[in-house]
Backbone as ProteinMPNN parsed JSONL, in Angstrom:
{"seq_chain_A": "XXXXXXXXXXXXXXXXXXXXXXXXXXXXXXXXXXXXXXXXXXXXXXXXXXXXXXXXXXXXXXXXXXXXXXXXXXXXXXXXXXXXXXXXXXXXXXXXXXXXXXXXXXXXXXXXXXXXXXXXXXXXXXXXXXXXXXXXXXXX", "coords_chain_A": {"N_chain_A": [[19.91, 68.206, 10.156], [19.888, 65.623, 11.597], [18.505, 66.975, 13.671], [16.058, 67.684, 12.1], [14.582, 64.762, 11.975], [14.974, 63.454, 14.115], [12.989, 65.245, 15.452], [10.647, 64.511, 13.492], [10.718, 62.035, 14.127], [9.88, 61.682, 16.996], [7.031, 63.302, 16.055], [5.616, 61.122, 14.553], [5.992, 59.032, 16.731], [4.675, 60.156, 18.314], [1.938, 60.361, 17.423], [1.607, 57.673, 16.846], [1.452, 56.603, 20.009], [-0.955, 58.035, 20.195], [-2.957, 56.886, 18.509], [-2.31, 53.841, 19.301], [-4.123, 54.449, 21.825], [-6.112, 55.145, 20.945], [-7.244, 52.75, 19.738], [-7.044, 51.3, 21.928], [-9.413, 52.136, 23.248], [-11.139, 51.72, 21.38], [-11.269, 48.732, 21.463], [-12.13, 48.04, 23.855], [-14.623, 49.085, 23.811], [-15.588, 47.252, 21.858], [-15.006, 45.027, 23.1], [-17.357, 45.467, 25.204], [-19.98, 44.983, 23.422], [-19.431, 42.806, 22.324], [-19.704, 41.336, 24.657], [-22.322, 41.184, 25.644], [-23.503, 40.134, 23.125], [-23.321, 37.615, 24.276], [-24.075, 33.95, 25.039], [-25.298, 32.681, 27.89], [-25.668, 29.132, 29.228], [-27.357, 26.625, 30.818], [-27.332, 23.661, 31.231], [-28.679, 20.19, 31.077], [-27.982, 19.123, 33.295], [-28.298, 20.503, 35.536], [-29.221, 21.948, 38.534], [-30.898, 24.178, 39.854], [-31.453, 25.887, 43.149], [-32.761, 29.027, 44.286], [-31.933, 32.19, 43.006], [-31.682, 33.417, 39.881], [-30.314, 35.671, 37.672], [-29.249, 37.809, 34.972], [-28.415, 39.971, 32.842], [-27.913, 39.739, 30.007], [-28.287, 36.87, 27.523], [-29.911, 34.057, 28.578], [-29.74, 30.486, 27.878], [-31.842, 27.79, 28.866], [-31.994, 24.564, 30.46], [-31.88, 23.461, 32.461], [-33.267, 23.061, 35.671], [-34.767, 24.813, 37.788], [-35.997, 26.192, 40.884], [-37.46, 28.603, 42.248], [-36.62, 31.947, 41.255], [-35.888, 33.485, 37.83], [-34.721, 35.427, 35.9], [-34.178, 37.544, 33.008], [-32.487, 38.947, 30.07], [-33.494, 38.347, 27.666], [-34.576, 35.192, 27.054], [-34.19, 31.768, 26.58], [-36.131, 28.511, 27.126], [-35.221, 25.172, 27.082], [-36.673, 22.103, 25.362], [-36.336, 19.937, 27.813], [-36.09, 22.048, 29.802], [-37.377, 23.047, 32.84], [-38.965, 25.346, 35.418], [-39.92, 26.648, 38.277], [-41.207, 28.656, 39.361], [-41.28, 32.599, 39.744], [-40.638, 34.035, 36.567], [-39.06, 36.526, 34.564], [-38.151, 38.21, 31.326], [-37.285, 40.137, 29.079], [-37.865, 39.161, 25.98], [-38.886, 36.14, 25.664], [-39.061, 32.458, 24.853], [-40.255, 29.703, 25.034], [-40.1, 26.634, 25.288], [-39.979, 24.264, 26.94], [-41.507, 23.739, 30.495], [-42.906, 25.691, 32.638], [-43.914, 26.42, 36.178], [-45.395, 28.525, 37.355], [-45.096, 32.585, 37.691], [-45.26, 34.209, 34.479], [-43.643, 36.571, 32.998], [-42.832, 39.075, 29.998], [-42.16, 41.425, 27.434], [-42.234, 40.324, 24.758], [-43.209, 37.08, 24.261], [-42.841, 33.827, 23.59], [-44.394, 30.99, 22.97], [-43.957, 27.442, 22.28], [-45.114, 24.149, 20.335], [-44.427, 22.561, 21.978], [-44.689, 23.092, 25.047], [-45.427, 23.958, 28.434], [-47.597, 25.533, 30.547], [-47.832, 26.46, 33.824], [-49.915, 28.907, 35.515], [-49.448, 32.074, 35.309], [-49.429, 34.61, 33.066], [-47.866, 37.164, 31.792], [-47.854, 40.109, 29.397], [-46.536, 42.042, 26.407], [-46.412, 41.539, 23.892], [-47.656, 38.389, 22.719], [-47.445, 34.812, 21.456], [-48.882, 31.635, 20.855], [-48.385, 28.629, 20.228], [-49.726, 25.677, 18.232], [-50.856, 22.726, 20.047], [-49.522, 23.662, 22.295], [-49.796, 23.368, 26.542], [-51.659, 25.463, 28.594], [-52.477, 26.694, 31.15], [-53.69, 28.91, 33.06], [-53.966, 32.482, 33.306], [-54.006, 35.328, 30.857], [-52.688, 37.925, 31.036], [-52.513, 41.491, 28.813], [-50.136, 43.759, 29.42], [-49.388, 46.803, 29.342], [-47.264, 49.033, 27.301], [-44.513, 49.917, 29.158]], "CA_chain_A": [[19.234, 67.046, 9.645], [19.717, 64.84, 12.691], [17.162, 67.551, 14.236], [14.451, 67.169, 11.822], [14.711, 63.245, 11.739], [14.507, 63.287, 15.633], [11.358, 65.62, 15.523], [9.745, 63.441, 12.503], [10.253, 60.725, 14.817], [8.857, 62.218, 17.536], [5.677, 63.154, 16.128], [5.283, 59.753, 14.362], [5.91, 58.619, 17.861], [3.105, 60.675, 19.376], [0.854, 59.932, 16.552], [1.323, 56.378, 17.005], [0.697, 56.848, 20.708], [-2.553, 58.339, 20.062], [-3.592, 55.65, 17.945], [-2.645, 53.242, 20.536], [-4.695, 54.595, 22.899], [-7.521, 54.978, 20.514], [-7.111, 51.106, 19.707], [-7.582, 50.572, 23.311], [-10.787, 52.62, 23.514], [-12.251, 50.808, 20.084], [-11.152, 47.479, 21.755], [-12.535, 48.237, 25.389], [-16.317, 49.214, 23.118], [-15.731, 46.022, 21.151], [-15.395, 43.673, 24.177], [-18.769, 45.434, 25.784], [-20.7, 44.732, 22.652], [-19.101, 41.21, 22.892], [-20.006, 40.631, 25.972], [-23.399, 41.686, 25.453], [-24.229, 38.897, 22.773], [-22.699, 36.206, 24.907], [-25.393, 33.442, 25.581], [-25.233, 31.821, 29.024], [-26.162, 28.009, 28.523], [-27.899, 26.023, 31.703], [-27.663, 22.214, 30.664], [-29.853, 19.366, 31.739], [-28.225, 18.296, 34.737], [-27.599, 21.879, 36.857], [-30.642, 22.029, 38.938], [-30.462, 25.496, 40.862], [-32.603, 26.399, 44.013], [-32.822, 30.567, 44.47], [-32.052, 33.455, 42.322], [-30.752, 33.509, 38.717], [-29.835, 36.91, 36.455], [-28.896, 37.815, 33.42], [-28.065, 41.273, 32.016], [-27.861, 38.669, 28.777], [-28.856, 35.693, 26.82], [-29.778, 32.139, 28.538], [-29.972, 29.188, 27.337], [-32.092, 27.297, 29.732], [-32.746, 23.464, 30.296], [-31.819, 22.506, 33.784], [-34.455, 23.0, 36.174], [-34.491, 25.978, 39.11], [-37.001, 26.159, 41.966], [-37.283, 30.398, 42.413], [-36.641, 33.137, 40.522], [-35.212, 33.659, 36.783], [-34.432, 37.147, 34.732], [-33.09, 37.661, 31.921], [-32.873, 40.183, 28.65], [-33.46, 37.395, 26.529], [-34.381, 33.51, 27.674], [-34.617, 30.583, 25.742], [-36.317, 27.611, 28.194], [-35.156, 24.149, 26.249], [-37.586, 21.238, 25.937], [-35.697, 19.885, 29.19], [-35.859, 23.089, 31.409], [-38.466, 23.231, 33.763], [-38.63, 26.35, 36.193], [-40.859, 26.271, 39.226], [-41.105, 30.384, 40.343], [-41.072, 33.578, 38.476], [-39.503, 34.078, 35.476], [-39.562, 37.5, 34.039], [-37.198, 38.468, 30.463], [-37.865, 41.0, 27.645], [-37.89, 38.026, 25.468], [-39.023, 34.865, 26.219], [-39.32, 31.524, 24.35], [-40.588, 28.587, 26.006], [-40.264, 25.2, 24.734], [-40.15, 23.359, 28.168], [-42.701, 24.093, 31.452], [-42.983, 26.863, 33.331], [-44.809, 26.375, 36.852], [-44.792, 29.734, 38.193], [-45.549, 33.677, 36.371], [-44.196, 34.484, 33.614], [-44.025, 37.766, 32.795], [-42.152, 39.478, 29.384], [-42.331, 42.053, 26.551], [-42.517, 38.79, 23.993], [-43.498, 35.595, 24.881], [-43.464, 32.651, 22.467], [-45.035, 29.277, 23.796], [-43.873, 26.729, 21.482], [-46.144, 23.523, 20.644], [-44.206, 21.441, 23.002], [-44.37, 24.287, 25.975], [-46.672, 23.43, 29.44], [-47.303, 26.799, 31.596], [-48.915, 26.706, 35.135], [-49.717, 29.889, 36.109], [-50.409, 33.582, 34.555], [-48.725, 35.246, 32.043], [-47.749, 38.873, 31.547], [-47.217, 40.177, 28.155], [-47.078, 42.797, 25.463], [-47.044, 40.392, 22.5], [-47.569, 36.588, 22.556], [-47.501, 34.224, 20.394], [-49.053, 30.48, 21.135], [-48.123, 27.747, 18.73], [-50.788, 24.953, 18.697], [-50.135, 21.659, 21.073], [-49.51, 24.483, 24.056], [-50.731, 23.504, 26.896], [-51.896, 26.919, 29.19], [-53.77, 26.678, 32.831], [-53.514, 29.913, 33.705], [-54.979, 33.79, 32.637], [-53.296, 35.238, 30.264], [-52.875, 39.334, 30.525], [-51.629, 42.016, 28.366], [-49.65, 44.828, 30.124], [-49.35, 48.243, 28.685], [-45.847, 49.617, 27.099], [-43.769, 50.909, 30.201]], "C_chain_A": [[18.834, 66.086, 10.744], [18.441, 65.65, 13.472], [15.889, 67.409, 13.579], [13.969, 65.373, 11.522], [13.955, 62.995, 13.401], [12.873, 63.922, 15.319], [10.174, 65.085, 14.458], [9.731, 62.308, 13.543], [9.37, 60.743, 16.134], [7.23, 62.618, 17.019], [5.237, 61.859, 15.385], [5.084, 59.239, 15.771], [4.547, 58.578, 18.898], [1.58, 60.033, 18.663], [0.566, 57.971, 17.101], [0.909, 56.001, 18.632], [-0.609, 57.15, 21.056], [-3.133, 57.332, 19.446], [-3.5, 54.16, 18.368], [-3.784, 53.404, 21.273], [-6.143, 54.895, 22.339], [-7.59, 53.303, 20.317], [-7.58, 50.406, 20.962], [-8.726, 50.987, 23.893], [-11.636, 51.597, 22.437], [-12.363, 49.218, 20.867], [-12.217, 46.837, 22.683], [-14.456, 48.139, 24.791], [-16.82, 47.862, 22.762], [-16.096, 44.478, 22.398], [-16.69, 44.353, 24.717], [-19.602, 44.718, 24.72], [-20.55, 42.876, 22.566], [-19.691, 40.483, 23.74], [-21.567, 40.447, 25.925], [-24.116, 40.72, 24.528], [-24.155, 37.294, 23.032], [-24.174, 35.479, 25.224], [-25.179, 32.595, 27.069], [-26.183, 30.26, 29.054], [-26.11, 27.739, 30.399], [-28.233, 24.801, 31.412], [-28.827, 21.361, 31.489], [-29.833, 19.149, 33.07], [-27.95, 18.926, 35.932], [-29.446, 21.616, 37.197], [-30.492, 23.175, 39.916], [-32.083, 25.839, 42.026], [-32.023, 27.724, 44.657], [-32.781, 31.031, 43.228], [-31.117, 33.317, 40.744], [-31.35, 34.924, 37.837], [-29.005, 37.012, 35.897], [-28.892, 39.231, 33.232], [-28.488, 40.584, 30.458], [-29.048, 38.028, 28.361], [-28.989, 34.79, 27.58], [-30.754, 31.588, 27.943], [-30.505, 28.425, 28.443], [-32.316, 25.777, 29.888], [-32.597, 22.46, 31.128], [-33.19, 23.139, 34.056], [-34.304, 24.057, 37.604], [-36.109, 26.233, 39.219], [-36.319, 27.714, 42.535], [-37.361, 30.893, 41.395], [-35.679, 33.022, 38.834], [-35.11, 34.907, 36.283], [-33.904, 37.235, 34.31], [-33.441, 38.851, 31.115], [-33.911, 39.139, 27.615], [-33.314, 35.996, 27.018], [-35.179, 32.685, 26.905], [-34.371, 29.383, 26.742], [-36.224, 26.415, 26.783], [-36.236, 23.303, 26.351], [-37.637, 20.707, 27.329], [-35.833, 20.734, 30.168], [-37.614, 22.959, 32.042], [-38.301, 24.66, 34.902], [-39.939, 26.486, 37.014], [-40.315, 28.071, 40.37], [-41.338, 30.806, 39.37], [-40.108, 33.755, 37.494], [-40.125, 35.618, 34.897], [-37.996, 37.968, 32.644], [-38.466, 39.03, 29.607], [-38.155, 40.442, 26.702], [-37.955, 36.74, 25.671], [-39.781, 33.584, 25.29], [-39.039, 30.274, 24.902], [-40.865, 27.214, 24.81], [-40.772, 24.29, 25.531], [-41.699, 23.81, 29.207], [-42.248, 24.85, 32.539], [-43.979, 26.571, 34.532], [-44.221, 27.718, 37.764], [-45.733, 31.369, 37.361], [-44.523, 33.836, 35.611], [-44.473, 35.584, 32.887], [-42.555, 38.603, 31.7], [-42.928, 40.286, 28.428], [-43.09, 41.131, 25.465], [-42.479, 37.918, 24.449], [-43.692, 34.653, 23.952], [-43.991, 31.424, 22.986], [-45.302, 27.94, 22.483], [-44.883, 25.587, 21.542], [-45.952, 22.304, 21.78], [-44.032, 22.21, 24.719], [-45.927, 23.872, 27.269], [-46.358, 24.547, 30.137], [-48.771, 26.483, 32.287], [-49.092, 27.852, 35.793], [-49.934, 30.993, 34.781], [-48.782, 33.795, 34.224], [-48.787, 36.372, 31.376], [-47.522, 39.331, 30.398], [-47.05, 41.418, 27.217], [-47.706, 42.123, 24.356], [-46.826, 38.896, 22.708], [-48.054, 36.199, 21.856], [-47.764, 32.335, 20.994], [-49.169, 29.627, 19.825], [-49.492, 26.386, 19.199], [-50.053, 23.747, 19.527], [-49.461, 22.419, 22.55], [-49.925, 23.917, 24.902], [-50.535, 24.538, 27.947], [-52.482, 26.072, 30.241], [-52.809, 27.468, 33.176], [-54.442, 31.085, 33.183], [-53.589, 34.114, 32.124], [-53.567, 36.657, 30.097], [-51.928, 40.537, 29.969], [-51.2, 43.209, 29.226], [-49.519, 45.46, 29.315], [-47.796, 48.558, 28.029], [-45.541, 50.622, 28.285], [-43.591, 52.588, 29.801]], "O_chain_A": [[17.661, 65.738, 10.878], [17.467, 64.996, 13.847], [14.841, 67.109, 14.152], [13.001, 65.037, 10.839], [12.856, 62.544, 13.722], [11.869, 63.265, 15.043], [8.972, 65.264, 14.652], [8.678, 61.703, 13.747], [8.39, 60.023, 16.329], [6.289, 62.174, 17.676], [4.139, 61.524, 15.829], [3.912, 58.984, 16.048], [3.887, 57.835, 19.625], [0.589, 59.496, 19.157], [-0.411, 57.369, 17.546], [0.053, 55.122, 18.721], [-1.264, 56.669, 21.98], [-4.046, 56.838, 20.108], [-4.315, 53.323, 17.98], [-4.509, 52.414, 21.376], [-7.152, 54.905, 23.044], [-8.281, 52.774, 21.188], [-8.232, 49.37, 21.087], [-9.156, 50.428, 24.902], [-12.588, 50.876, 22.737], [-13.429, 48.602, 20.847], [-12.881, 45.806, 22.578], [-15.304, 47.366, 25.236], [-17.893, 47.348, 23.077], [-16.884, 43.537, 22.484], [-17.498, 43.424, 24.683], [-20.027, 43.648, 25.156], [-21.407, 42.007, 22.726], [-20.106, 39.326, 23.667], [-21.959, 39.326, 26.248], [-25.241, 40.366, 24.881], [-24.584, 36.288, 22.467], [-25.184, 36.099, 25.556], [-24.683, 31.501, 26.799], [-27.4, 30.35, 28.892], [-25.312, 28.278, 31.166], [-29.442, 24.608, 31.279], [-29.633, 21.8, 32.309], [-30.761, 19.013, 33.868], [-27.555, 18.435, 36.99], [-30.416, 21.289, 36.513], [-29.814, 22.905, 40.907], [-33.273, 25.959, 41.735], [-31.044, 27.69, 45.403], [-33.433, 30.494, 42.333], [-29.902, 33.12, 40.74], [-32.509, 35.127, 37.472], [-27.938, 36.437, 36.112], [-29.904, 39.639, 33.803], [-29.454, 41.065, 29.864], [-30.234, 38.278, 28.573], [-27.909, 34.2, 27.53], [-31.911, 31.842, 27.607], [-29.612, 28.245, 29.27], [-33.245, 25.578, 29.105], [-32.86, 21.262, 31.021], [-34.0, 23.584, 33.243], [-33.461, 23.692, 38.424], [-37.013, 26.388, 38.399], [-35.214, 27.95, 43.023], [-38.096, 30.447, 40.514], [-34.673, 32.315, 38.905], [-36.172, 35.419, 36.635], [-32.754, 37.115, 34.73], [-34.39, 39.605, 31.332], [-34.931, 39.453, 27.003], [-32.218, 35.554, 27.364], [-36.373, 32.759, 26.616], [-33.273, 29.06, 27.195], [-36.863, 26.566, 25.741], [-36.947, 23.509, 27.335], [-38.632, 20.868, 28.035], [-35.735, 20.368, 31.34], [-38.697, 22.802, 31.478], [-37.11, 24.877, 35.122], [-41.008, 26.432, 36.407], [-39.627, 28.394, 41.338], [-41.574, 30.218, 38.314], [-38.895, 33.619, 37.65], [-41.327, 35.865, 34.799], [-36.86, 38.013, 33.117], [-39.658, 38.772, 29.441], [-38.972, 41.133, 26.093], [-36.884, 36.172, 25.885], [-40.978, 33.698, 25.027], [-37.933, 29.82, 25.192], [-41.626, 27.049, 23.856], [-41.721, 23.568, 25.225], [-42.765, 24.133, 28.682], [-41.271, 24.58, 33.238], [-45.115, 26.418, 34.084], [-43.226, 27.908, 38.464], [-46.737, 31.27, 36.657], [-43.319, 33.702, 35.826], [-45.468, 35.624, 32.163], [-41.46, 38.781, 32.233], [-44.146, 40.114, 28.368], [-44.31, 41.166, 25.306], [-41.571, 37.759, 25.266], [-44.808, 34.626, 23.431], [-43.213, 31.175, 23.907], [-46.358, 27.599, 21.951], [-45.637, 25.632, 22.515], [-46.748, 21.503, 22.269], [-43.188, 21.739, 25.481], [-47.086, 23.601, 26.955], [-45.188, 24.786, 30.437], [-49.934, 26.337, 31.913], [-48.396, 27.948, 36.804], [-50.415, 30.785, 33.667], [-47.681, 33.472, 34.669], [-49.61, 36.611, 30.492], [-46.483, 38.749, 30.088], [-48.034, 42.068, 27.57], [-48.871, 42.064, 23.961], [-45.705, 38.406, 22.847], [-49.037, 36.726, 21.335], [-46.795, 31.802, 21.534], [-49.788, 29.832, 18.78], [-50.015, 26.29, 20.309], [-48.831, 23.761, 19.674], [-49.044, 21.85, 23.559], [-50.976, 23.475, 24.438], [-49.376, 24.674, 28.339], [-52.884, 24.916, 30.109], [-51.641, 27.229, 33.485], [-55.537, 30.813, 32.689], [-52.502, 33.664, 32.485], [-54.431, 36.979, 29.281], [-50.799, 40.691, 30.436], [-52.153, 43.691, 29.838], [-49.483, 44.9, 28.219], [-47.021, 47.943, 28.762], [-46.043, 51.735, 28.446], [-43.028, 53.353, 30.584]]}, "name": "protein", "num_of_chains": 1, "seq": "XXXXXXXXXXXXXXXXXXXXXXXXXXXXXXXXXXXXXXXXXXXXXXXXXXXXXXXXXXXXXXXXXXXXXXXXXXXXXXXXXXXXXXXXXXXXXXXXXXXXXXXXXXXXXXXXXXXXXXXXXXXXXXXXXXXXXXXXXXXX"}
């Protein structure tokens, strides 16, 4: 009896081992996907001069002199960005002096862009204001 008690506990044991170690695979998936809809926020009063990337989400509405890239960038009324900006998604509230080059492009009615603009699909709300050309690129 004591022998089949031990070996019941044993494979409970193992079992529950395995399902540990699946727990820590589901977990390990769960934090990528996590991570992945995180938004990165850029307030009013960061002002960055060089390079900013993103794998991600920002939130933009300081002000950076250079480069931006993102998956996904949302420029606040507040942000200003003075260089390239290039994201798969891009919604502009604020002013853009620079290119701006994405898959989607929204240009809200409070949105000022200096400079050319790359796109598949855009979308201009009225009260824009544009000075620049405005061309569509092909699907990669």
């Amino acid at each position: 009896m004591f022998f089949r008690k031990n070996k019941k506990n044993n494979v409970q044991n193992t079992s529950i081992r395995e399902l540990d170690k699946n727990d820590n695979k589901i977990n390990a998936q769960l934090e990528d996907i996590k991570s992945e809809n995180k938004i990165s926020t850029i307030s009013e009063n960061l002002h960055i001069t060089g390079t900013l990337y993103s794998n991600g989400k920002i939130s933009f509405n300081g002000s950076i002199k250079g480069s931006l890239e993102s998956k996904s960038l949302y420029v606040g009324k507040n942000g200003f960005i003075d260089g390239k900006v290039e994201a798969d998604e891009a919604v502009i509230l604020g002013r853009i002096k620079g290119t701006l080059k994405g898959n989607k492009v929204r240009l809200a009615s409070s949105s000022r862009i200096e400079g050319d603009t790359y796109h598949q699909v855009i979308a201009i709300e009225d009260g824009a204001i544009y000075e620049g050309s405005i061309k569509r690129i092909k699907n990669s």
